[in-house]
PDB file with one MODEL, atoms N, CA, C and O in Angstrom:
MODEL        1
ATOM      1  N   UNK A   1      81.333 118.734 128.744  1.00  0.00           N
ATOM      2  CA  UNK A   1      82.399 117.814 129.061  1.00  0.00           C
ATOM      3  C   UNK A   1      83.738 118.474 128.753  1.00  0.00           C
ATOM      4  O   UNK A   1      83.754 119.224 127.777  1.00  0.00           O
ATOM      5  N   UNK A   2      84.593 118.345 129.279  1.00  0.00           N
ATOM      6  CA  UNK A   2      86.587 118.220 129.058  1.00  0.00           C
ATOM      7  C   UNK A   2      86.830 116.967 128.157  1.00  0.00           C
ATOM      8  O   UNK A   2      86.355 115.876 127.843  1.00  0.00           O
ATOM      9  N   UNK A   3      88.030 117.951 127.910  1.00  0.00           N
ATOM     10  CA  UNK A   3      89.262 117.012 127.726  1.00  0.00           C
ATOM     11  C   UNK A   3      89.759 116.136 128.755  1.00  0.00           C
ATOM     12  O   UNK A   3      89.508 116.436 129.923  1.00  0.00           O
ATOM     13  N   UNK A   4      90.396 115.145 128.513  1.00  0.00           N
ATOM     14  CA  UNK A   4      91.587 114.403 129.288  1.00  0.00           C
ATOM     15  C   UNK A   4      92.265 115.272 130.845  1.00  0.00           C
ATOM     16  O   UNK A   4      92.443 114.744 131.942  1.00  0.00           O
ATOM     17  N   UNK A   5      92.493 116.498 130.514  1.00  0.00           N
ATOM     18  CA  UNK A   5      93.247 116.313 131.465  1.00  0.00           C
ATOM     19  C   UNK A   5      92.327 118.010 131.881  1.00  0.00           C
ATOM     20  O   UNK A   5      92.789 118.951 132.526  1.00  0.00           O
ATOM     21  N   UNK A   6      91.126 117.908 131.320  1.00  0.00           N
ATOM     22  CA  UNK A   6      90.085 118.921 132.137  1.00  0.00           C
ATOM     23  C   UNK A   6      90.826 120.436 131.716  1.00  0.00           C
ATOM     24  O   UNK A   6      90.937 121.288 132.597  1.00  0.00           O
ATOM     25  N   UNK A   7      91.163 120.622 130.764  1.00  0.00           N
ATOM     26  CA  UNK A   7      91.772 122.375 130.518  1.00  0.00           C
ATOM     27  C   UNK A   7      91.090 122.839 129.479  1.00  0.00           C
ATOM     28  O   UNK A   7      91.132 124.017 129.122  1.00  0.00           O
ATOM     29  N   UNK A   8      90.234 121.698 128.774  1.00  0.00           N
ATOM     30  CA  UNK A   8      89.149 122.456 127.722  1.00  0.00           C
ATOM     31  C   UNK A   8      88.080 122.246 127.556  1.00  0.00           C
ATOM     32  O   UNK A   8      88.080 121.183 126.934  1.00  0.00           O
ATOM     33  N   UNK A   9      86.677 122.685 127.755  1.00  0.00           N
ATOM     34  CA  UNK A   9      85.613 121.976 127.334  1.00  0.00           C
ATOM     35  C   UNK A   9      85.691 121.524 125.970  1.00  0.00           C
ATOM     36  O   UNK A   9      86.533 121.881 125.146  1.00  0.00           O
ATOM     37  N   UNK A  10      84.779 120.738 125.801  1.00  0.00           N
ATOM     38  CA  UNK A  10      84.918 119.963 124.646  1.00  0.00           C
ATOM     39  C   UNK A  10      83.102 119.895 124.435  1.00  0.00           C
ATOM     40  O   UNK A  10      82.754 120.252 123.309  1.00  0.00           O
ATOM     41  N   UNK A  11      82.245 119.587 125.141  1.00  0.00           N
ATOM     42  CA  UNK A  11      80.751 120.090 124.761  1.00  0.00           C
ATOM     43  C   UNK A  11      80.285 121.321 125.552  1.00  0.00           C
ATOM     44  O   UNK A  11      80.495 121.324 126.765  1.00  0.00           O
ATOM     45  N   UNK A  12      79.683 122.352 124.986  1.00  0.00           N
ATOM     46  CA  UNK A  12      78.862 122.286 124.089  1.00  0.00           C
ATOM     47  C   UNK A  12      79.717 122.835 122.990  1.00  0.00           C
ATOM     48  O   UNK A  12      80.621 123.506 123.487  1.00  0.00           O
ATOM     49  N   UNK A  13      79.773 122.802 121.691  1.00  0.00           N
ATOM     50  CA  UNK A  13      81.079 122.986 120.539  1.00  0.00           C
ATOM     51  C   UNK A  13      81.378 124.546 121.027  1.00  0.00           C
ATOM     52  O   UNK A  13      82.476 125.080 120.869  1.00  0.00           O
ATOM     53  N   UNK A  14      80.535 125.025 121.482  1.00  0.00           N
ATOM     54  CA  UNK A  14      80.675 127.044 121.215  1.00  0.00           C
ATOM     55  C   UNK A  14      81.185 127.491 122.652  1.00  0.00           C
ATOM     56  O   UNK A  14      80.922 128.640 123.007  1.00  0.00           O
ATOM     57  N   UNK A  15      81.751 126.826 123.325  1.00  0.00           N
ATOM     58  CA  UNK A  15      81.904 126.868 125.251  1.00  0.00           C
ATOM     59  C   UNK A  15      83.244 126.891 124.641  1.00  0.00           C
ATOM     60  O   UNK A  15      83.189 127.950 124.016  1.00  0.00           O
ATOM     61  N   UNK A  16      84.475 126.371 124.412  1.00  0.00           N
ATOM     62  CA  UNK A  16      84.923 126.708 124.275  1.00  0.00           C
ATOM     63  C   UNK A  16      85.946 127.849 123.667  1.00  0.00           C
ATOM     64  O   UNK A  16      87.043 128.284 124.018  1.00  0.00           O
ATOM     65  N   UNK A  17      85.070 128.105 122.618  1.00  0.00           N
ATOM     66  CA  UNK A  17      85.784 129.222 121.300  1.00  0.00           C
ATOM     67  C   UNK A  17      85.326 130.655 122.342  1.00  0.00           C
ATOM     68  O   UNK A  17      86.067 131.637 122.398  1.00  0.00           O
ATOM     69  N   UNK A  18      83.783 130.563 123.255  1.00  0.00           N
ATOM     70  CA  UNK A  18      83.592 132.017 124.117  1.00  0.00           C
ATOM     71  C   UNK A  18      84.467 131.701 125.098  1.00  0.00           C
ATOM     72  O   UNK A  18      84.978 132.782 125.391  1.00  0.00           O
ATOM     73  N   UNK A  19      84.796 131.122 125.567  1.00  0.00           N
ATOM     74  CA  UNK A  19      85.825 130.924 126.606  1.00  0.00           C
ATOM     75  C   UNK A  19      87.351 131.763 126.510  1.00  0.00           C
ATOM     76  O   UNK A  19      87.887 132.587 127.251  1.00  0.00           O
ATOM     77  N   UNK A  20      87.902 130.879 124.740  1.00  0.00           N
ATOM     78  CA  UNK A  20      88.976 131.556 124.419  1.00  0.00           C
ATOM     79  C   UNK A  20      88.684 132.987 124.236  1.00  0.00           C
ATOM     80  O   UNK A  20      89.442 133.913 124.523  1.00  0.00           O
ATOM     81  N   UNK A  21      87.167 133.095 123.584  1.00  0.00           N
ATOM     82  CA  UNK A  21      87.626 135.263 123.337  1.00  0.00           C
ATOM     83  C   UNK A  21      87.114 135.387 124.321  1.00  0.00           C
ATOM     84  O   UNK A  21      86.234 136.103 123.841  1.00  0.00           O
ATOM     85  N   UNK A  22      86.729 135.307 125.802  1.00  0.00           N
ATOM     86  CA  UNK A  22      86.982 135.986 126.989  1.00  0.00           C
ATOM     87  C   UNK A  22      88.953 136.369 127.506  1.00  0.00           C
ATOM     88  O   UNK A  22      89.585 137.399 127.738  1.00  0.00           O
ATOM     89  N   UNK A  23      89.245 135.060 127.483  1.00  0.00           N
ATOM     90  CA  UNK A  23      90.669 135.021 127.793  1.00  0.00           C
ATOM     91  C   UNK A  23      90.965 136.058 126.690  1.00  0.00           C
ATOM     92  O   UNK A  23      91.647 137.020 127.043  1.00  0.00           O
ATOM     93  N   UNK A  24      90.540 136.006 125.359  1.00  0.00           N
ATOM     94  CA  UNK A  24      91.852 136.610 124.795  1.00  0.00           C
ATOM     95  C   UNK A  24      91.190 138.374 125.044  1.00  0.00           C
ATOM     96  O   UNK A  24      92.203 139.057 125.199  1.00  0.00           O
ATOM     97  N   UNK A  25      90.579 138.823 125.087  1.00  0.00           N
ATOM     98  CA  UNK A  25      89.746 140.469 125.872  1.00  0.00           C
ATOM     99  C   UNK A  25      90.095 140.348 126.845  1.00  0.00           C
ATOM    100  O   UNK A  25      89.969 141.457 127.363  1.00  0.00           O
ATOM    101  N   UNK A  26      90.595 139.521 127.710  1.00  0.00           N
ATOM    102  CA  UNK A  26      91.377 140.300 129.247  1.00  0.00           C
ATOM    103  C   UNK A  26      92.516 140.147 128.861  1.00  0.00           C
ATOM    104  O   UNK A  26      93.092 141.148 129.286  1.00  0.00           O
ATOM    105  N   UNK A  27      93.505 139.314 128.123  1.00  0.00           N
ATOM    106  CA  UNK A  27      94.699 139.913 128.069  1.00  0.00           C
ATOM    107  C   UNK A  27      94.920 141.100 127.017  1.00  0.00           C
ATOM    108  O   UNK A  27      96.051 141.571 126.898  1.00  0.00           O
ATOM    109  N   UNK A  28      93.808 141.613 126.220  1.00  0.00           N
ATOM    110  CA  UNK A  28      93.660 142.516 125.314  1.00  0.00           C
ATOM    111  C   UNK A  28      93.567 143.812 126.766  1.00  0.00           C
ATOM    112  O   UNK A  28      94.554 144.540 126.871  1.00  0.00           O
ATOM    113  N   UNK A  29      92.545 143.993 127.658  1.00  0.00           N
ATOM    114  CA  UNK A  29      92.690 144.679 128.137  1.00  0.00           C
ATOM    115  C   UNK A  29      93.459 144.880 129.299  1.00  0.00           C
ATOM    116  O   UNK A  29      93.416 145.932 129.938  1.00  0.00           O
ATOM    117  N   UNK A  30      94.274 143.760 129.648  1.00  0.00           N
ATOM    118  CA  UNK A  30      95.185 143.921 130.690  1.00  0.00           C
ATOM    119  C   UNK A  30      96.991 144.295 130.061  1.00  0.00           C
ATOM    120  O   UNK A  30      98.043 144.274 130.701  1.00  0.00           O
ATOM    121  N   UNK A  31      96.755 144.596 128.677  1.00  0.00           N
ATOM    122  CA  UNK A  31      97.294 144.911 127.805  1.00  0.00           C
ATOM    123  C   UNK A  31      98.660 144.102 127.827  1.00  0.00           C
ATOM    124  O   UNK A  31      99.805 144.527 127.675  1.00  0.00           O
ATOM    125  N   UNK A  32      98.133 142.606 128.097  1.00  0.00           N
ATOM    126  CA  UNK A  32      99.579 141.467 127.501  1.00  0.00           C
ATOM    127  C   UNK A  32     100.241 141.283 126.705  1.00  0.00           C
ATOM    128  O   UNK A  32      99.774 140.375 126.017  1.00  0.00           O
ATOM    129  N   UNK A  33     101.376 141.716 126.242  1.00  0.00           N
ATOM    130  CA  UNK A  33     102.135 141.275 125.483  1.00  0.00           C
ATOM    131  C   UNK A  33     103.243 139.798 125.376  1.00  0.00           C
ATOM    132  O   UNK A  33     103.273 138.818 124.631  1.00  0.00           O
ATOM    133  N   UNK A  34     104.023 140.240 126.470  1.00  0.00           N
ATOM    134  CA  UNK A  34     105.068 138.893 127.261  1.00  0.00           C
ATOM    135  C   UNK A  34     104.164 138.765 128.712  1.00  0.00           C
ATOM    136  O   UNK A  34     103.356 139.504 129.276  1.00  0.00           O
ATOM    137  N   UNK A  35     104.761 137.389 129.007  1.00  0.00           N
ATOM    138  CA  UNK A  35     104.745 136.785 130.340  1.00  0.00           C
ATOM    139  C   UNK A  35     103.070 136.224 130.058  1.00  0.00           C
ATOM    140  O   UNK A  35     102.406 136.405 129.037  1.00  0.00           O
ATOM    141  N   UNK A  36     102.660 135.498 131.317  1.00  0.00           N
ATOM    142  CA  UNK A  36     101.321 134.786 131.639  1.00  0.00           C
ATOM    143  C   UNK A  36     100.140 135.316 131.049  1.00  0.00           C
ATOM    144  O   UNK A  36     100.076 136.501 131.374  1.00  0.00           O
ATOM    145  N   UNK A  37      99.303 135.035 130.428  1.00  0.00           N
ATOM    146  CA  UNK A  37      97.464 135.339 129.631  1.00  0.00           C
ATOM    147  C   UNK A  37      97.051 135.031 130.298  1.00  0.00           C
ATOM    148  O   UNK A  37      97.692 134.123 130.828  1.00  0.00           O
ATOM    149  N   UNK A  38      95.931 135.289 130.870  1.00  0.00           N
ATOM    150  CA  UNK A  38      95.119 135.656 131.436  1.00  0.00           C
ATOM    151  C   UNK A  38      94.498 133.379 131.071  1.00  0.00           C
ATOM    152  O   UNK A  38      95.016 132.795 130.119  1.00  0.00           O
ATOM    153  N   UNK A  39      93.719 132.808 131.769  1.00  0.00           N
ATOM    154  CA  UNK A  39      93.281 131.432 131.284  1.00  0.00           C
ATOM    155  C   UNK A  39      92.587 131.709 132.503  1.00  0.00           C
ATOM    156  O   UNK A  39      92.756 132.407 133.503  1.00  0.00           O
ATOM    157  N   UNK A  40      91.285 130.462 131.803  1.00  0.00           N
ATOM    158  CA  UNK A  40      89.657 129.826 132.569  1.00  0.00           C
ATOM    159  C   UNK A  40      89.654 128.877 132.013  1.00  0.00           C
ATOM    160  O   UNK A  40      89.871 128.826 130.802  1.00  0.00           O
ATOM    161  N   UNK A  41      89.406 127.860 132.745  1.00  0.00           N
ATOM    162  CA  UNK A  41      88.474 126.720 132.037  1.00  0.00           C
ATOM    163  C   UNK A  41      87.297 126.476 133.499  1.00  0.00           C
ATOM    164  O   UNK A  41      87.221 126.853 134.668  1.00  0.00           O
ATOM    165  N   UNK A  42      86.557 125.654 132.588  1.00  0.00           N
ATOM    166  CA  UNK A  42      85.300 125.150 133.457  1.00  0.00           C
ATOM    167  C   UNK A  42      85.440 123.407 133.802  1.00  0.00           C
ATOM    168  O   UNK A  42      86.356 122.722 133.347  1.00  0.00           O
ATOM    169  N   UNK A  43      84.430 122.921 134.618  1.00  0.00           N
ATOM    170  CA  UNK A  43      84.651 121.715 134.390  1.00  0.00           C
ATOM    171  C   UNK A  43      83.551 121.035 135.160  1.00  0.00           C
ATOM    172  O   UNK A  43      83.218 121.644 136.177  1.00  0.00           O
ATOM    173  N   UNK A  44      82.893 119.883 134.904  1.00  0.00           N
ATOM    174  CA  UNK A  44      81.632 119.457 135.516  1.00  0.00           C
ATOM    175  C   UNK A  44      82.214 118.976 137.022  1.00  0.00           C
ATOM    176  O   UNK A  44      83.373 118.642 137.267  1.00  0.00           O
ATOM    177  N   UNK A  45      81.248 119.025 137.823  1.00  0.00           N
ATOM    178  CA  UNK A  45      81.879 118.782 139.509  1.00  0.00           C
ATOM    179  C   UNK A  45      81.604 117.414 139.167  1.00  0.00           C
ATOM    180  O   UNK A  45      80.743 117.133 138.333  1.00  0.00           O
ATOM    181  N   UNK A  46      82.540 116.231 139.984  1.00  0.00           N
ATOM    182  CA  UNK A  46      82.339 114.748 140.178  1.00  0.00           C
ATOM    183  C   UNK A  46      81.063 114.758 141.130  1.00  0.00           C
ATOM    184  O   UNK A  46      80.039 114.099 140.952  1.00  0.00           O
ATOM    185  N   UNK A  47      81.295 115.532 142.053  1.00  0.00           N
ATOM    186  CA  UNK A  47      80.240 115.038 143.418  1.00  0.00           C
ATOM    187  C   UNK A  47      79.140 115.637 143.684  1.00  0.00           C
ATOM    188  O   UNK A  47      78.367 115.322 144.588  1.00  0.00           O
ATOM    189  N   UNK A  48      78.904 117.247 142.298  1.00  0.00           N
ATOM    190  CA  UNK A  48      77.336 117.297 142.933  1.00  0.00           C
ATOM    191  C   UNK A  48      76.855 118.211 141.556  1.00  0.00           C
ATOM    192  O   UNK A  48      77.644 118.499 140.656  1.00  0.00           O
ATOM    193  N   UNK A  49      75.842 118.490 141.565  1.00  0.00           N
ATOM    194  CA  UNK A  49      74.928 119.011 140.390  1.00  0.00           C
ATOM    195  C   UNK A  49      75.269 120.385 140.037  1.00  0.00           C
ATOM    196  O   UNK A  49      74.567 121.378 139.847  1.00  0.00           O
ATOM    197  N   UNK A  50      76.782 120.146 139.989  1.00  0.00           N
ATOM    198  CA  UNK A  50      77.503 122.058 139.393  1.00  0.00           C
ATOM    199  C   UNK A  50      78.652 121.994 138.579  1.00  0.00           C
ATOM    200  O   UNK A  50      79.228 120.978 138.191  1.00  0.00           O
ATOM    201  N   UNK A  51      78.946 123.238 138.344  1.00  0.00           N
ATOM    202  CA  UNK A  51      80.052 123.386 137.065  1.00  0.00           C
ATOM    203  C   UNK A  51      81.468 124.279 137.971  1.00  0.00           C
ATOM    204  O   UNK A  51      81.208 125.303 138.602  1.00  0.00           O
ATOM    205  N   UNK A  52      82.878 123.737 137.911  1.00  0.00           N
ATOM    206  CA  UNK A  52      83.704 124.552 138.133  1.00  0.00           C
ATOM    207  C   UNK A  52      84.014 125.124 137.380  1.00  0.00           C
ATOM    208  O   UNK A  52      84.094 124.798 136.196  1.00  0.00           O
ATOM    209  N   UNK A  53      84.405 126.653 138.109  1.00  0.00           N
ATOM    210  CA  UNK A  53      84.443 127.488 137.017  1.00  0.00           C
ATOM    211  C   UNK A  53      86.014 128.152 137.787  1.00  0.00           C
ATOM    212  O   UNK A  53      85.958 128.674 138.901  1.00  0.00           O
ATOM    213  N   UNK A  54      87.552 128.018 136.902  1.00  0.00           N
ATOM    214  CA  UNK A  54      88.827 128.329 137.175  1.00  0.00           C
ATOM    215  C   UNK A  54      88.836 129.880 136.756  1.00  0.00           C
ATOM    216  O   UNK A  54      88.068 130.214 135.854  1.00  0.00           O
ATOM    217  N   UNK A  55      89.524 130.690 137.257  1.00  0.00           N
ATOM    218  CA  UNK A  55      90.045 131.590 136.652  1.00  0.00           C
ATOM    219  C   UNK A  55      91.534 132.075 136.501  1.00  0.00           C
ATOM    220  O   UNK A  55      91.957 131.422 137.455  1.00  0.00           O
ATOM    221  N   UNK A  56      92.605 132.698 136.046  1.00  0.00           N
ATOM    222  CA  UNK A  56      93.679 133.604 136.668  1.00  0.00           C
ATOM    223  C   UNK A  56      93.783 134.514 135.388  1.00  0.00           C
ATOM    224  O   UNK A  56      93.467 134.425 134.202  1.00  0.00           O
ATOM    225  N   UNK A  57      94.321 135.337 136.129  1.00  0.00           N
ATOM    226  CA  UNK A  57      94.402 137.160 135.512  1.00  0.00           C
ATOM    227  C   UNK A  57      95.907 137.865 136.295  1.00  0.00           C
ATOM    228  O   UNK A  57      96.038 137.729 137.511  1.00  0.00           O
ATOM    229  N   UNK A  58      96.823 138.498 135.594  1.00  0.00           N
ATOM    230  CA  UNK A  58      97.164 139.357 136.636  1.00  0.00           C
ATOM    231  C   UNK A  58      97.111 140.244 137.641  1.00  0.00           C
ATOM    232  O   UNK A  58      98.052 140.820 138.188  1.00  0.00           O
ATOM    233  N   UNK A  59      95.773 140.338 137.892  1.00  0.00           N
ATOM    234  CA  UNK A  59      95.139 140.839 139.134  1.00  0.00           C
ATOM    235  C   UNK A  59      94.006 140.584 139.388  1.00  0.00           C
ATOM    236  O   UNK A  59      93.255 140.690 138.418  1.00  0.00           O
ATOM    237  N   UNK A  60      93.346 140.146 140.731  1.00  0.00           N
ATOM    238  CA  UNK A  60      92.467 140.025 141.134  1.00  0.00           C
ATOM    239  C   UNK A  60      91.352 140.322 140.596  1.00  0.00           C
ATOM    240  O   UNK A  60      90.560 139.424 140.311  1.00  0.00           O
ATOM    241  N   UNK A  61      91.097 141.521 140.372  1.00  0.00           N
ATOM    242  CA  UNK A  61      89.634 141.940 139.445  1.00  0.00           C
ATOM    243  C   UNK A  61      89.589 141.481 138.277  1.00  0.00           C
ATOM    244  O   UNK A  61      88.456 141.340 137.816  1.00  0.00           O
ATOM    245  N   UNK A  62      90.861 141.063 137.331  1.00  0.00           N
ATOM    246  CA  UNK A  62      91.011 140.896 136.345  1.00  0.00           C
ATOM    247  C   UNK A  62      90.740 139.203 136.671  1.00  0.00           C
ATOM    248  O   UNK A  62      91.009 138.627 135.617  1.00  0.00           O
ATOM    249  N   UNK A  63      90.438 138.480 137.413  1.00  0.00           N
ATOM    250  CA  UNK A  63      89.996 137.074 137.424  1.00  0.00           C
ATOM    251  C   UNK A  63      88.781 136.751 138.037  1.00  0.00           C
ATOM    252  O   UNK A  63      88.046 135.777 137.878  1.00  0.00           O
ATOM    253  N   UNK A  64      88.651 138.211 139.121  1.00  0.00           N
ATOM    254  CA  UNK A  64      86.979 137.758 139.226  1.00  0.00           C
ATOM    255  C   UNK A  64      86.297 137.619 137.915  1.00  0.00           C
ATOM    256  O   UNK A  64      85.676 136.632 137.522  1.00  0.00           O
ATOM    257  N   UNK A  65      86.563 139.135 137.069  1.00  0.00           N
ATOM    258  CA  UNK A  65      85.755 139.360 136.031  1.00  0.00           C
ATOM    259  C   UNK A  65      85.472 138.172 135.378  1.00  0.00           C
ATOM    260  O   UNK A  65      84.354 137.675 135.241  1.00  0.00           O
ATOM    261  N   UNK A  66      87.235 137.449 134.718  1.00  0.00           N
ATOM    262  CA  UNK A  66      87.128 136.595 134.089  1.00  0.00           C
ATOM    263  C   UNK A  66      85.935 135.402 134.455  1.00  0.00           C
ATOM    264  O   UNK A  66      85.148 134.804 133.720  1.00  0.00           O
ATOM    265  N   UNK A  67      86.158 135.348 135.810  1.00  0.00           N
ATOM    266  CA  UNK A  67      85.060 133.840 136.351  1.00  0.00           C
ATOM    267  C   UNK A  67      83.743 134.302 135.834  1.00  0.00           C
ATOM    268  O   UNK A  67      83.104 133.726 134.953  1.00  0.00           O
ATOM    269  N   UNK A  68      83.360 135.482 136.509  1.00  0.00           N
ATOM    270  CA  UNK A  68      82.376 135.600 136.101  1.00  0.00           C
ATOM    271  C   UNK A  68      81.616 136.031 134.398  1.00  0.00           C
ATOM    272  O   UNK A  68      80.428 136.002 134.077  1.00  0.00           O
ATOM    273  N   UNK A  69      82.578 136.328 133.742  1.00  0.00           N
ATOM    274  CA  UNK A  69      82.377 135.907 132.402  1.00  0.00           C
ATOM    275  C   UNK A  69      82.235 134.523 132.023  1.00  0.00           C
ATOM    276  O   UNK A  69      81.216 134.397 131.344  1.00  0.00           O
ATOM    277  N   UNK A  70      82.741 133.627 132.159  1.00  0.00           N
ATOM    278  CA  UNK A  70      82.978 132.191 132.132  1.00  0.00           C
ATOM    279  C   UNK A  70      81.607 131.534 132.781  1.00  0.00           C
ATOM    280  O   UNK A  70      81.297 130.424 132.348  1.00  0.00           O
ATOM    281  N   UNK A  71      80.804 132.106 133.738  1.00  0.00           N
ATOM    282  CA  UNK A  71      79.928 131.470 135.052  1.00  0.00           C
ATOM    283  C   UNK A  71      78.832 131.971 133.604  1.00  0.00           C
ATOM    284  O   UNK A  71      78.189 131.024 133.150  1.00  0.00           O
ATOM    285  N   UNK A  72      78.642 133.121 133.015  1.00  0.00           N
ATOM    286  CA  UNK A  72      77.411 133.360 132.390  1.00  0.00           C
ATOM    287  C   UNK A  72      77.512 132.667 131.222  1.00  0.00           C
ATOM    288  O   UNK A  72      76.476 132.198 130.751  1.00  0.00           O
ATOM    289  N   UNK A  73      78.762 132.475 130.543  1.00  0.00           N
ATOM    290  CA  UNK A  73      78.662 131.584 129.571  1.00  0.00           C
ATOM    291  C   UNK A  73      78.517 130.662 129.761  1.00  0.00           C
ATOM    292  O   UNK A  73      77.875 130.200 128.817  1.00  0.00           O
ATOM    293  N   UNK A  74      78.744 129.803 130.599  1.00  0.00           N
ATOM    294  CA  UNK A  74      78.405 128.236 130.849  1.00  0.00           C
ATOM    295  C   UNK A  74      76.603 127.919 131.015  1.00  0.00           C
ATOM    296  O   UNK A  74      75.902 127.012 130.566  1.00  0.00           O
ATOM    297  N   UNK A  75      76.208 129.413 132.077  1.00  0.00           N
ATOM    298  CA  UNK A  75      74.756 129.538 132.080  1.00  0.00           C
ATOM    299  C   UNK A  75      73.841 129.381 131.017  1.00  0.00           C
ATOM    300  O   UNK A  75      72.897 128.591 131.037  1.00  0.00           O
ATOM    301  N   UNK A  76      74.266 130.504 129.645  1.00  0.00           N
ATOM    302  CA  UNK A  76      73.808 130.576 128.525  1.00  0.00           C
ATOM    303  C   UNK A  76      74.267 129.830 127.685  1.00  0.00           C
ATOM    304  O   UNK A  76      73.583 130.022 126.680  1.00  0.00           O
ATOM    305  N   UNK A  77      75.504 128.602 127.342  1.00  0.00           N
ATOM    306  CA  UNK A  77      75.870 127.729 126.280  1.00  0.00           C
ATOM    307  C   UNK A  77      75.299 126.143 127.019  1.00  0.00           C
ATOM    308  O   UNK A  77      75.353 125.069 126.419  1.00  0.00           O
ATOM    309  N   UNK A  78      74.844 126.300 128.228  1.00  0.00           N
ATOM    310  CA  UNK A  78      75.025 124.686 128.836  1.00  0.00           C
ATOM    311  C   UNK A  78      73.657 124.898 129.111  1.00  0.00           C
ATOM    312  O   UNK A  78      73.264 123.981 129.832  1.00  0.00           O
ATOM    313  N   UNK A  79      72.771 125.696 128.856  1.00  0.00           N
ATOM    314  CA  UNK A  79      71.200 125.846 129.061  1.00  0.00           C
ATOM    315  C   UNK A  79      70.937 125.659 130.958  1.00  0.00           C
ATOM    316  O   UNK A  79      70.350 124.957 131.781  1.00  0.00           O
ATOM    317  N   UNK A  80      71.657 126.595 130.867  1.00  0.00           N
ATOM    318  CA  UNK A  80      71.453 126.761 132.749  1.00  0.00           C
ATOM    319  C   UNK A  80      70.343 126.779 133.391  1.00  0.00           C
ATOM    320  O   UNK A  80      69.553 127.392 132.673  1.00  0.00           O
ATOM    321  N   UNK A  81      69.714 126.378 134.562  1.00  0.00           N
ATOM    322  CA  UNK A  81      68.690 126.747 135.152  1.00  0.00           C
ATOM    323  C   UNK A  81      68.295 127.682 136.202  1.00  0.00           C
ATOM    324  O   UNK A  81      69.291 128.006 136.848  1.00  0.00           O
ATOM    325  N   UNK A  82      67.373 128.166 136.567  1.00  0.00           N
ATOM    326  CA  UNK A  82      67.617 129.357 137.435  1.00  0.00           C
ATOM    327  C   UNK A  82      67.813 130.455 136.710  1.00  0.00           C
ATOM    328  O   UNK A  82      67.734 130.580 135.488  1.00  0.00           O
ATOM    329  N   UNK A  83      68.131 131.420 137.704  1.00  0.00           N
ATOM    330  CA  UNK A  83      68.554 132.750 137.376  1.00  0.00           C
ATOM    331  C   UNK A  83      69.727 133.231 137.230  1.00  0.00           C
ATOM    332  O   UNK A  83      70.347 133.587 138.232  1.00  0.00           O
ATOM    333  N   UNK A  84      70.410 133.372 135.676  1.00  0.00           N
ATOM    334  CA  UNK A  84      71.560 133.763 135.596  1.00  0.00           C
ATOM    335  C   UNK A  84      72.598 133.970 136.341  1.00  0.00           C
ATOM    336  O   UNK A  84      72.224 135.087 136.697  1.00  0.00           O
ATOM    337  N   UNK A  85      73.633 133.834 136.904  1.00  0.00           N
ATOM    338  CA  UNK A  85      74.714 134.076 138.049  1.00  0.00           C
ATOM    339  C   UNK A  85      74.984 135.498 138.202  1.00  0.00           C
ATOM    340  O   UNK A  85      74.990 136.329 137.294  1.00  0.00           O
ATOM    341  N   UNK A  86      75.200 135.692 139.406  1.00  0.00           N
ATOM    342  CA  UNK A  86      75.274 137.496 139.214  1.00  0.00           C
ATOM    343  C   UNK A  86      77.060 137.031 139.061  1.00  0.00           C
ATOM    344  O   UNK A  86      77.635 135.955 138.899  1.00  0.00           O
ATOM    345  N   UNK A  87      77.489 138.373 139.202  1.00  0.00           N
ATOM    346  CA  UNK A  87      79.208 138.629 138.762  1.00  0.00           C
ATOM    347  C   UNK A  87      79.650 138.401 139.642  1.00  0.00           C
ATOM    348  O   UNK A  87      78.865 138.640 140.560  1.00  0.00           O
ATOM    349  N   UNK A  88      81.017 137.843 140.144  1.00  0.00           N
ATOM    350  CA  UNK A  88      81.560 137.550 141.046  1.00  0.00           C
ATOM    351  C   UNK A  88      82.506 138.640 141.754  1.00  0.00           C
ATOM    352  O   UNK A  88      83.485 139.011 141.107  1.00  0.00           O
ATOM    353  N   UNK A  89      82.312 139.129 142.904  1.00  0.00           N
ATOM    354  CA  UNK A  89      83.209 140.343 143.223  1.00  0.00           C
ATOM    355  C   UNK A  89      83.529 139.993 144.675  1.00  0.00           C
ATOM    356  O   UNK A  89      82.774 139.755 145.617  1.00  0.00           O
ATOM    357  N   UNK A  90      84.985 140.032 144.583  1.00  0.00           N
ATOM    358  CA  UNK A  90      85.875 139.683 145.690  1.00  0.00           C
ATOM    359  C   UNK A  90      86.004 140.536 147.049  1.00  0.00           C
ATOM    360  O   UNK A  90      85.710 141.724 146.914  1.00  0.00           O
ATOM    361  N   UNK A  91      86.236 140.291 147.813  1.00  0.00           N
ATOM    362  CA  UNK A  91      85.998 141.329 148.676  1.00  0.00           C
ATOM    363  C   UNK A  91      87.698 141.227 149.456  1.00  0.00           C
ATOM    364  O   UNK A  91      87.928 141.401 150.653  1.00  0.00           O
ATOM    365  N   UNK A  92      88.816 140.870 148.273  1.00  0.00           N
ATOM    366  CA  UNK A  92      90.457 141.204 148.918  1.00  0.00           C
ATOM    367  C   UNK A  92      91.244 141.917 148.064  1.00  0.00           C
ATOM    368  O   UNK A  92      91.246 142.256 146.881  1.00  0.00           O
ATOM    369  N   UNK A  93      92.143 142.075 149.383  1.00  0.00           N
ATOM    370  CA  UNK A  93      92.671 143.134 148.782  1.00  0.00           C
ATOM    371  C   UNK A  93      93.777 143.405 147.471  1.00  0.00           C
ATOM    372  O   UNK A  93      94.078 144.553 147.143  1.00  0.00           O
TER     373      UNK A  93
ENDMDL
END
């Protein structure tokens, strides 16, 4: 589950804290100091049996990655079914 206004999970207790040290390892390696961090949140879909999963990064690869960091943690903290999500890789430019 979220918060109020859907920018944090709030169950399962440990979804969020891996969430934050994903965000905070891409702006570690996108080497942020000033301006925008890197942020994900997730969030249960209203209309069908899935999880959104947000990303932004200052560059593209740097937010696939993020999603797809975020897509395996939700897999492995929310007791996912199926077969793990593969990584998400964009195909722009």
């Amino acid at each position: 589950s979220t918060n109020d206004n859907e920018t944090e999970a709030t169950a399962p207790a440990a979804l969020q804290t891996a969430l934050q040290a994903a965000m905070d390892a891409m702006a570690a390696l996108e080497n942020i100091k000033d301006g925008p961090k890197p942020r994900c949140f997730v969030r249960p879909s209203g209309t069908e049996d899935a999880v959104r999963v947000y990303a932004e990064a200052n560059s593209q690869n740097g937010a696939d990655s993020l999603a797809s960091e975020a897509m395996m943690l939700v897999h492995k903290l929310c007791r996912g079914v199926g077969a793990p999500p593969q990584p998400f890789i964009s195909n722009r430019l």
